[in-house]
PDB file of N, H, CA, C and O in Angstrom:
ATOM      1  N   UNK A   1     104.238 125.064  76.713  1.00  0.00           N
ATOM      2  CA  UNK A   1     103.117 125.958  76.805  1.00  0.00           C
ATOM      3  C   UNK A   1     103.405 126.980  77.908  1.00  0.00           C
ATOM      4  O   UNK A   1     103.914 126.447  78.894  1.00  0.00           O
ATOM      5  N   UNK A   2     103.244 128.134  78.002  1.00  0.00           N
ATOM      6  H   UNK A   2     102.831 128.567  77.201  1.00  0.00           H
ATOM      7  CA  UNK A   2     103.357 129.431  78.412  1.00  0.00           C
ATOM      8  C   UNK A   2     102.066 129.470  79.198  1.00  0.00           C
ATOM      9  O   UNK A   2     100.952 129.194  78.753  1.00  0.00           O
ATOM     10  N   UNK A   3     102.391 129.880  80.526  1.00  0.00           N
ATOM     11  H   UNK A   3     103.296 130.105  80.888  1.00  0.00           H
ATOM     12  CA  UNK A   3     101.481 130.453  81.346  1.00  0.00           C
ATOM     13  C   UNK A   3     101.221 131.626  81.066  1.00  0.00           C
ATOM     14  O   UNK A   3     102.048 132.239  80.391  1.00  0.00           O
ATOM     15  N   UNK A   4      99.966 132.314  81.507  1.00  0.00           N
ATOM     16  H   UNK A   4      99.294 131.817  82.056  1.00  0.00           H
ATOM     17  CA  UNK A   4      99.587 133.461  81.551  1.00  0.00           C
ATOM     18  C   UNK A   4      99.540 134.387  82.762  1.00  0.00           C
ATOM     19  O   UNK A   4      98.531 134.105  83.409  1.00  0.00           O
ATOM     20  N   UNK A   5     100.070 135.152  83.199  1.00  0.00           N
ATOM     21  H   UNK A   5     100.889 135.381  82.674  1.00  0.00           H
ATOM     22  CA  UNK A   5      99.884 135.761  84.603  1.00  0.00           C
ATOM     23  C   UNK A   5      98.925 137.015  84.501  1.00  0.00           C
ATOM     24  O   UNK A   5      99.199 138.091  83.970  1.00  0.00           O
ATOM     25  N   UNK A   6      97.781 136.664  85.103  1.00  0.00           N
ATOM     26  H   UNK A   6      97.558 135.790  85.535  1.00  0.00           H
ATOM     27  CA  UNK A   6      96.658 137.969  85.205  1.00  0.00           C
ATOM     28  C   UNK A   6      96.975 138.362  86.174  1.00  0.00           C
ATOM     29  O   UNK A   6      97.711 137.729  86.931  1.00  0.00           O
ATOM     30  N   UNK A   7      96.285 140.071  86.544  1.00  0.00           N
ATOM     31  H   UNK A   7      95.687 140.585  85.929  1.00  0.00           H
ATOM     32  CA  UNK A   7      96.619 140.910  87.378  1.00  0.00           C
ATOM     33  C   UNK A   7      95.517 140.623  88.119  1.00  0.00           C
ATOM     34  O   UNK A   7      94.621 140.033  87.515  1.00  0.00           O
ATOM     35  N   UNK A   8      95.299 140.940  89.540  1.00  0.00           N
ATOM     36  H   UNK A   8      96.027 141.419  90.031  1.00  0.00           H
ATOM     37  CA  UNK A   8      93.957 141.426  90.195  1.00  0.00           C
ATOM     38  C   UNK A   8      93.005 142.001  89.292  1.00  0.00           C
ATOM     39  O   UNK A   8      91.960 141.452  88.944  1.00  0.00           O
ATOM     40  N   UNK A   9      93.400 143.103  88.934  1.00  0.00           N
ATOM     41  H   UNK A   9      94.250 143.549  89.216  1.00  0.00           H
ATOM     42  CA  UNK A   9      92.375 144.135  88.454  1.00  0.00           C
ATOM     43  C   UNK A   9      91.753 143.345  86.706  1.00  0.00           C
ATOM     44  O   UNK A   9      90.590 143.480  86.325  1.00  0.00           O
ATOM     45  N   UNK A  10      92.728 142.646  85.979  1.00  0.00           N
ATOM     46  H   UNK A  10      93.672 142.536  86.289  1.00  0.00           H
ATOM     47  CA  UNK A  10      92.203 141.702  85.488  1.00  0.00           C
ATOM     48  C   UNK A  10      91.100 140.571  85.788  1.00  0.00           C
ATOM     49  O   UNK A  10      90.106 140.323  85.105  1.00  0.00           O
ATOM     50  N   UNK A  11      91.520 139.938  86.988  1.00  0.00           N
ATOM     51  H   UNK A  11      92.327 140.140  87.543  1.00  0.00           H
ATOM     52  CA  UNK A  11      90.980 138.940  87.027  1.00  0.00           C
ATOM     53  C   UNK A  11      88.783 139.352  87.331  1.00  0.00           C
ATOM     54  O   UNK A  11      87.729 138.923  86.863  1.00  0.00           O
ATOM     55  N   UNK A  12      89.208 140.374  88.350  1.00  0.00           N
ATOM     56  H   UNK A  12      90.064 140.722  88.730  1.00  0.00           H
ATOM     57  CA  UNK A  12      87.770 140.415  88.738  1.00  0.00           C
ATOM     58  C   UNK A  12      86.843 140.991  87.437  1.00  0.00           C
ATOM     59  O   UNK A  12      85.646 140.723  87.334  1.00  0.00           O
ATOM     60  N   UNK A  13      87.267 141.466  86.883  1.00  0.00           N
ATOM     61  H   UNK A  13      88.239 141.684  86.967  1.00  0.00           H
ATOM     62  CA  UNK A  13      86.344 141.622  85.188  1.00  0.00           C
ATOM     63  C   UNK A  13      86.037 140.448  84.709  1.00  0.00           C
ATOM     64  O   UNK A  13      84.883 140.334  84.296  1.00  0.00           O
ATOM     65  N   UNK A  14      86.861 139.366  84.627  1.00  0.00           N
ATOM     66  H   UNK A  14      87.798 139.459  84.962  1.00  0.00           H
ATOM     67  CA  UNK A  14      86.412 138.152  84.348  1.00  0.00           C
ATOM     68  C   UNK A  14      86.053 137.127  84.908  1.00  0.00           C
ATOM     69  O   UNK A  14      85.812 136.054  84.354  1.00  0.00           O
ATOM     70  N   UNK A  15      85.973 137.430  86.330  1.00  0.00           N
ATOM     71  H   UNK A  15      86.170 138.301  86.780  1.00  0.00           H
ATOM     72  CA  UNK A  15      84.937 136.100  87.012  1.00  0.00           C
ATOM     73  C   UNK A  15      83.154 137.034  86.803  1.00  0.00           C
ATOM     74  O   UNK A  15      82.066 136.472  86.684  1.00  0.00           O
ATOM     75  N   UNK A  16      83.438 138.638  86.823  1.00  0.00           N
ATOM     76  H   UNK A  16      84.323 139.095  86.920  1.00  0.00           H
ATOM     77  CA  UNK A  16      81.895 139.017  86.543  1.00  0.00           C
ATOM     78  C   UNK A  16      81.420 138.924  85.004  1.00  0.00           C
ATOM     79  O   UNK A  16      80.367 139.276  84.472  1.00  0.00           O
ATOM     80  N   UNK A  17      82.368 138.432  84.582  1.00  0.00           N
ATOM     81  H   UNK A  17      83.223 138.146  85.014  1.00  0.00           H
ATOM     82  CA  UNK A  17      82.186 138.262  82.837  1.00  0.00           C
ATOM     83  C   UNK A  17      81.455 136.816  82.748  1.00  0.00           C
ATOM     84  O   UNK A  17      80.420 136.515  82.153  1.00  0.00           O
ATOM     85  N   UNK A  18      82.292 136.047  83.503  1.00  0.00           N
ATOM     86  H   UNK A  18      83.133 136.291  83.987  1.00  0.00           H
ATOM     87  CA  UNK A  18      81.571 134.571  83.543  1.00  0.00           C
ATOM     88  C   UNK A  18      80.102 134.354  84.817  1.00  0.00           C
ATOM     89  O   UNK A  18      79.156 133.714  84.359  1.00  0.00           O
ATOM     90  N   UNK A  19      80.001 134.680  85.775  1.00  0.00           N
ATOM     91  H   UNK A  19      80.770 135.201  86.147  1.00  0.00           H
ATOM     92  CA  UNK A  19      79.222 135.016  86.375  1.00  0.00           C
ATOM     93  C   UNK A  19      77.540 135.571  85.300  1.00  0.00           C
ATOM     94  O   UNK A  19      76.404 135.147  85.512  1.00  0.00           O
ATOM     95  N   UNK A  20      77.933 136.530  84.270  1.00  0.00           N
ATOM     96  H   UNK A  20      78.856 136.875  84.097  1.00  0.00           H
ATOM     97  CA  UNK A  20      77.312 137.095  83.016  1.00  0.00           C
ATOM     98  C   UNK A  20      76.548 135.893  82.030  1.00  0.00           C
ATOM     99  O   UNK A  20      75.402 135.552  81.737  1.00  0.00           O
ATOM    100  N   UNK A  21      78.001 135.476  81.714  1.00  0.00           N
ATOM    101  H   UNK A  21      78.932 135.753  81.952  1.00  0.00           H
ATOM    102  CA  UNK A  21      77.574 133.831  81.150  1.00  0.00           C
ATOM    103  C   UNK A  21      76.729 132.757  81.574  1.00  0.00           C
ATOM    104  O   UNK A  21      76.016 132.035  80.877  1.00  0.00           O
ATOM    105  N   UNK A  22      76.901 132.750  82.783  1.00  0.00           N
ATOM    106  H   UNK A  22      77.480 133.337  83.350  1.00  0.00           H
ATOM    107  CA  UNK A  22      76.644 131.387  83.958  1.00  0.00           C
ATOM    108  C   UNK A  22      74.525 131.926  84.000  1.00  0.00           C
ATOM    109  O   UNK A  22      73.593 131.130  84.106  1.00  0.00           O
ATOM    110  N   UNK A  23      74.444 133.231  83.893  1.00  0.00           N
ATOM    111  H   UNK A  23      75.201 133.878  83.807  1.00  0.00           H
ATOM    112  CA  UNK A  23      73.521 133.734  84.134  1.00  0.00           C
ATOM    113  C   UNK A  23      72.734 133.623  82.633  1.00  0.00           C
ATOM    114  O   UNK A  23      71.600 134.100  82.684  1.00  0.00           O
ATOM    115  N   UNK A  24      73.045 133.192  81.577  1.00  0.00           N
ATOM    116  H   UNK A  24      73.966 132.805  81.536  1.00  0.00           H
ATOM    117  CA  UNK A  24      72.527 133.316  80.377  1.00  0.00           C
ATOM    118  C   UNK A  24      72.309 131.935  80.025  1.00  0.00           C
ATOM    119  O   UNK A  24      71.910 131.646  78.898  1.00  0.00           O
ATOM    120  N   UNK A  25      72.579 130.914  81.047  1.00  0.00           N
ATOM    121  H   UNK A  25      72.903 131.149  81.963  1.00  0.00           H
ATOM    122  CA  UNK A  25      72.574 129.680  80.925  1.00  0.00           C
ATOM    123  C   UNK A  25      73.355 128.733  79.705  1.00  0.00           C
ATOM    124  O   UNK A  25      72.956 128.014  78.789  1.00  0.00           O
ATOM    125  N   UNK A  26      74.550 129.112  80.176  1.00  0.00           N
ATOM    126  H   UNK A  26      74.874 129.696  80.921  1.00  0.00           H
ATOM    127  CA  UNK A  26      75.461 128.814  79.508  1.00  0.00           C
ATOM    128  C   UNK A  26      76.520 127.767  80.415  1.00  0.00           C
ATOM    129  O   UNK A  26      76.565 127.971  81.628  1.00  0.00           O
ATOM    130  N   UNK A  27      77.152 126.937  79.984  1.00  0.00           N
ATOM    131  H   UNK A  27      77.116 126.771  78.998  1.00  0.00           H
ATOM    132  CA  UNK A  27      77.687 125.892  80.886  1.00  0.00           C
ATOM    133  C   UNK A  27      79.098 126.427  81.741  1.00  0.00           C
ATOM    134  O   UNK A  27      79.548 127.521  81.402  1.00  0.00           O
ATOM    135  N   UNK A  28      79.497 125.990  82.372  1.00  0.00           N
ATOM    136  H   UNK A  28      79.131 125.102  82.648  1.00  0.00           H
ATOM    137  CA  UNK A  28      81.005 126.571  83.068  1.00  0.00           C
ATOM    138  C   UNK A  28      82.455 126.583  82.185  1.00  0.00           C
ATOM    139  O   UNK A  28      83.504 127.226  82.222  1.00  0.00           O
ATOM    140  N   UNK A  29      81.794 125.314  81.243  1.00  0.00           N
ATOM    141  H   UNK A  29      80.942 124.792  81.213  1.00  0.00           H
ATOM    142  CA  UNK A  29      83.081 125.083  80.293  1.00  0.00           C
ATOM    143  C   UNK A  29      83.281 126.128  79.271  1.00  0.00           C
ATOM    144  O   UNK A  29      84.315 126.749  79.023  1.00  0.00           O
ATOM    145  N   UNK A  30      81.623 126.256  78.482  1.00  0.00           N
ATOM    146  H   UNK A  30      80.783 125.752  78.683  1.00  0.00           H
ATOM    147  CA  UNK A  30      81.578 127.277  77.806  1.00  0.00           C
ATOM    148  C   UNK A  30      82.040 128.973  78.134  1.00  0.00           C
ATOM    149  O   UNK A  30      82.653 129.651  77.309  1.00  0.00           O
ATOM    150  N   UNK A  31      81.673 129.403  79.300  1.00  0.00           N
ATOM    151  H   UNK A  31      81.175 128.852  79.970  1.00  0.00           H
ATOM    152  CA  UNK A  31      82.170 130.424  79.878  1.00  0.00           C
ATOM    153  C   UNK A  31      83.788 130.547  80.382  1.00  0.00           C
ATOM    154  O   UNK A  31      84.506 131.546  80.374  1.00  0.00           O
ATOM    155  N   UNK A  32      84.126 129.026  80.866  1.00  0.00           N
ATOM    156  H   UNK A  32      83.542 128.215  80.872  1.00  0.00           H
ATOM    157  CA  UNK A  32      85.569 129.350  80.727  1.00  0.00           C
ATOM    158  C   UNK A  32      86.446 129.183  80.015  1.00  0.00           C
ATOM    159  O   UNK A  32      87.596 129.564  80.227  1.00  0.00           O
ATOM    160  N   UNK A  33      85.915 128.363  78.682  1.00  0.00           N
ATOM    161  H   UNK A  33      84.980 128.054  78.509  1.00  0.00           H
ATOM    162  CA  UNK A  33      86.794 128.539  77.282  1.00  0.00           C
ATOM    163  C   UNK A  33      86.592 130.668  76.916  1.00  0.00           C
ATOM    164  O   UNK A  33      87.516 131.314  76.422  1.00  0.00           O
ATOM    165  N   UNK A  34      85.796 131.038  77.147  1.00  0.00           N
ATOM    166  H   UNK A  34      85.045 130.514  77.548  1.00  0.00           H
ATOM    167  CA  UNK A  34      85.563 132.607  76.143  1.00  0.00           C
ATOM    168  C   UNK A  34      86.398 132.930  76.924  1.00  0.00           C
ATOM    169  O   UNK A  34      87.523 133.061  76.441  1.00  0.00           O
ATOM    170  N   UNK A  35      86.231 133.214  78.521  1.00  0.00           N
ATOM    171  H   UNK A  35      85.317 133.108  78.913  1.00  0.00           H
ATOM    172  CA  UNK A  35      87.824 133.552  79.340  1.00  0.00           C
ATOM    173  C   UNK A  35      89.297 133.309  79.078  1.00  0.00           C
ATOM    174  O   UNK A  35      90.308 133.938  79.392  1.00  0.00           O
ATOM    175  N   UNK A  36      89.048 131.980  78.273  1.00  0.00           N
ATOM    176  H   UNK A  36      88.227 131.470  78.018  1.00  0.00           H
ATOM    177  CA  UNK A  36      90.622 131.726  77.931  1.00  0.00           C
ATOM    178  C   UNK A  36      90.895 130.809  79.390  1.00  0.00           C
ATOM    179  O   UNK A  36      91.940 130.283  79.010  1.00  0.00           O
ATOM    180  N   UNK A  37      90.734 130.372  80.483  1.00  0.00           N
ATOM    181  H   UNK A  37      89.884 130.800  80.792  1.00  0.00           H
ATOM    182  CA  UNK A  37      91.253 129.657  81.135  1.00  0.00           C
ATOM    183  C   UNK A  37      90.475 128.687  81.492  1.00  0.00           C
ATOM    184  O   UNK A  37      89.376 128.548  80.955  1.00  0.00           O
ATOM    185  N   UNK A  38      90.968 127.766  82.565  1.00  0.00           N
ATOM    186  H   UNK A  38      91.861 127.879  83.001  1.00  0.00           H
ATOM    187  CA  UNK A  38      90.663 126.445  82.524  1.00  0.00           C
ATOM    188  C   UNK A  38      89.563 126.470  84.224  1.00  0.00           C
ATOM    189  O   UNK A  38      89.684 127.185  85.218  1.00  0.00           O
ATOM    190  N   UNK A  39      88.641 125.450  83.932  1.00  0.00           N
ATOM    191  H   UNK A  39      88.542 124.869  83.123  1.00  0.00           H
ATOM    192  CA  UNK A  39      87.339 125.809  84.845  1.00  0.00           C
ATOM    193  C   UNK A  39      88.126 125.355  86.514  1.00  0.00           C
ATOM    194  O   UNK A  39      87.544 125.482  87.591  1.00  0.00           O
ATOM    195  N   UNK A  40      89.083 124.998  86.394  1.00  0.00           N
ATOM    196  H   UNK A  40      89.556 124.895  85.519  1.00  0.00           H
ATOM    197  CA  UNK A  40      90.284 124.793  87.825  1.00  0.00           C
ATOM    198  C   UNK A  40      90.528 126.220  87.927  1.00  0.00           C
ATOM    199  O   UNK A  40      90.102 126.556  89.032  1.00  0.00           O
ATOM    200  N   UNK A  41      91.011 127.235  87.309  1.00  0.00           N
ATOM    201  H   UNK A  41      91.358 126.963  86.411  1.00  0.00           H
ATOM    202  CA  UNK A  41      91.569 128.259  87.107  1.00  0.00           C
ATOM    203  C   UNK A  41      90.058 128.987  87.765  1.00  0.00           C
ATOM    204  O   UNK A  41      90.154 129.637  88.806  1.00  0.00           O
ATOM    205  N   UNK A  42      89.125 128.880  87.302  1.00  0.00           N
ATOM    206  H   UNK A  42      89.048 128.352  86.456  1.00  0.00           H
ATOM    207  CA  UNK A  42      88.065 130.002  87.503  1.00  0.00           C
ATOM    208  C   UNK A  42      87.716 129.647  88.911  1.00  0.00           C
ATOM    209  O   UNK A  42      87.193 130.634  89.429  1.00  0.00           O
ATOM    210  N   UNK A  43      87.817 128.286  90.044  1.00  0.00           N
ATOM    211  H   UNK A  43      88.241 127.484  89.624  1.00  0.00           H
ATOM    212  CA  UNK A  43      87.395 128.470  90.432  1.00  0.00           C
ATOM    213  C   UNK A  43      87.993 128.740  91.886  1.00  0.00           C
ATOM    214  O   UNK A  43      87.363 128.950  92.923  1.00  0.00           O
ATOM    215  N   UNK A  44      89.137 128.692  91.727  1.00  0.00           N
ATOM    216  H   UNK A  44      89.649 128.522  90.885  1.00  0.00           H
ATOM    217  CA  UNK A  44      90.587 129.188  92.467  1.00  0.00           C
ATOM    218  C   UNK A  44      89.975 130.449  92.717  1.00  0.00           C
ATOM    219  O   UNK A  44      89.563 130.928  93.773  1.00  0.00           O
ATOM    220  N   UNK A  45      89.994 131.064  91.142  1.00  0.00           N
ATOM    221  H   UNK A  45      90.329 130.675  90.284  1.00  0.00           H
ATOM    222  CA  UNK A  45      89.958 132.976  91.092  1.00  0.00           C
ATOM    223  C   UNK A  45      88.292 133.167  92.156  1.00  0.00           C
ATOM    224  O   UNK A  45      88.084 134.024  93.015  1.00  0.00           O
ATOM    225  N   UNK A  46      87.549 132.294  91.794  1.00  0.00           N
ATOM    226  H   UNK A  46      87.719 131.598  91.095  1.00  0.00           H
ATOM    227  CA  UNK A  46      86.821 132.533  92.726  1.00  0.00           C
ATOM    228  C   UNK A  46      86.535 132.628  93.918  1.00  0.00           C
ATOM    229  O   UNK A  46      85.783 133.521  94.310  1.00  0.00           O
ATOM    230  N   UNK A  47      87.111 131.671  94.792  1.00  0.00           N
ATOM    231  H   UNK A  47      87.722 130.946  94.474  1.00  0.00           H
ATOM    232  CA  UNK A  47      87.720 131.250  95.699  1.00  0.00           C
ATOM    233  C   UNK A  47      88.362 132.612  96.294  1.00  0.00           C
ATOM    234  O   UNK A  47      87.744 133.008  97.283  1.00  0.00           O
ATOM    235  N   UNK A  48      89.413 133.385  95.933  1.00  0.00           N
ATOM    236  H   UNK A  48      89.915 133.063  95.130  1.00  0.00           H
ATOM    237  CA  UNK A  48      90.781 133.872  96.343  1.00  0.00           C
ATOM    238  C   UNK A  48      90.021 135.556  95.957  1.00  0.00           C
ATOM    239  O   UNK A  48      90.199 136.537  96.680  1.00  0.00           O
ATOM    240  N   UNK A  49      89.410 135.563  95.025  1.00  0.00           N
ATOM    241  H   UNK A  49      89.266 134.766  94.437  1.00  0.00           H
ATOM    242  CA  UNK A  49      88.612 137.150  94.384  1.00  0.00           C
ATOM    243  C   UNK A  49      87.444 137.770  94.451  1.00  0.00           C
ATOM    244  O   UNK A  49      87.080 138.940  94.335  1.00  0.00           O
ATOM    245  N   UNK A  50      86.531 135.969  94.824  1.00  0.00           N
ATOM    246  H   UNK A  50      86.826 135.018  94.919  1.00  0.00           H
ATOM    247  CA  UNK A  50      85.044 136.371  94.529  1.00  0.00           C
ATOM    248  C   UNK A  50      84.266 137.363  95.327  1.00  0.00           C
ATOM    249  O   UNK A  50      83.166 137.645  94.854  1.00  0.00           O
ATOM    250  N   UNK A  51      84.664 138.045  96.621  1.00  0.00           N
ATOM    251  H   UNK A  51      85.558 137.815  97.005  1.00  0.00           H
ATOM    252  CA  UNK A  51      83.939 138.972  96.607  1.00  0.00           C
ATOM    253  C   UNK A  51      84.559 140.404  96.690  1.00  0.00           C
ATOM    254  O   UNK A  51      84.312 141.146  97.641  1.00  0.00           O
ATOM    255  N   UNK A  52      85.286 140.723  95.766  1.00  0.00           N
ATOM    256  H   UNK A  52      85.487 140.120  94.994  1.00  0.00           H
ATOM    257  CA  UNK A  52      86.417 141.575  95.628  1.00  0.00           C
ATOM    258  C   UNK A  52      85.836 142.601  94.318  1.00  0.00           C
ATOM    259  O   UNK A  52      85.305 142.302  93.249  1.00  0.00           O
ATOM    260  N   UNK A  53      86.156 143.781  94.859  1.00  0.00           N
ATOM    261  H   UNK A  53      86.587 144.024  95.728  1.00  0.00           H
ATOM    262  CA  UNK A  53      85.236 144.592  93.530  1.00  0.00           C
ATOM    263  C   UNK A  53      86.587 145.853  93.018  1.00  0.00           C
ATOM    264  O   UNK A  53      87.471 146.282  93.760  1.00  0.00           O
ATOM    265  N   UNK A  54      86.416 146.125  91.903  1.00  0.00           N
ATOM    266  H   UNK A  54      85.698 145.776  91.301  1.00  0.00           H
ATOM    267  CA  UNK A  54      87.300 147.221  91.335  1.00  0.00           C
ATOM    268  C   UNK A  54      87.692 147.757  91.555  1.00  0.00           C
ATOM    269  O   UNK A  54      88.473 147.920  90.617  1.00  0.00           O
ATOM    270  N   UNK A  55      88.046 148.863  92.700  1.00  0.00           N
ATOM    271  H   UNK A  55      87.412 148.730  93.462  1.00  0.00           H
ATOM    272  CA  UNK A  55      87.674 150.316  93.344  1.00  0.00           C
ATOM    273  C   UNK A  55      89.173 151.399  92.898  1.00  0.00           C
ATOM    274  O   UNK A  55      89.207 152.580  93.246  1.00  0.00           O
TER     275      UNK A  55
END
């Protein structure tokens, strides 16, 4: 199985994508299957991105 390597500018679209989800009351698993990665993965990116914005 093949890793995936996201960019920065990737990643922060998709913790506010799931953040989106999380807000529609939707579970963590569910939001991080539509992401494509694993809820270890999201919460690293969170961790390392979360208050990091586009610019």
């Amino acid at each position: 199985m093949s890793r995936k390597q996201f960019t920065i500018e990737q990643i922060i679209p998709k913790l506010r994508e799931a953040e989106v989800s999380l807000l529609k009351e939707a579970t963590m698993a569910v939001a991080c299957r539509s992401l494509g990665v694993t809820e270890q993965t999201h919460y690293r990116w969170r961790k390392l991105y979360g208050g990091m914005r586009k610019d």
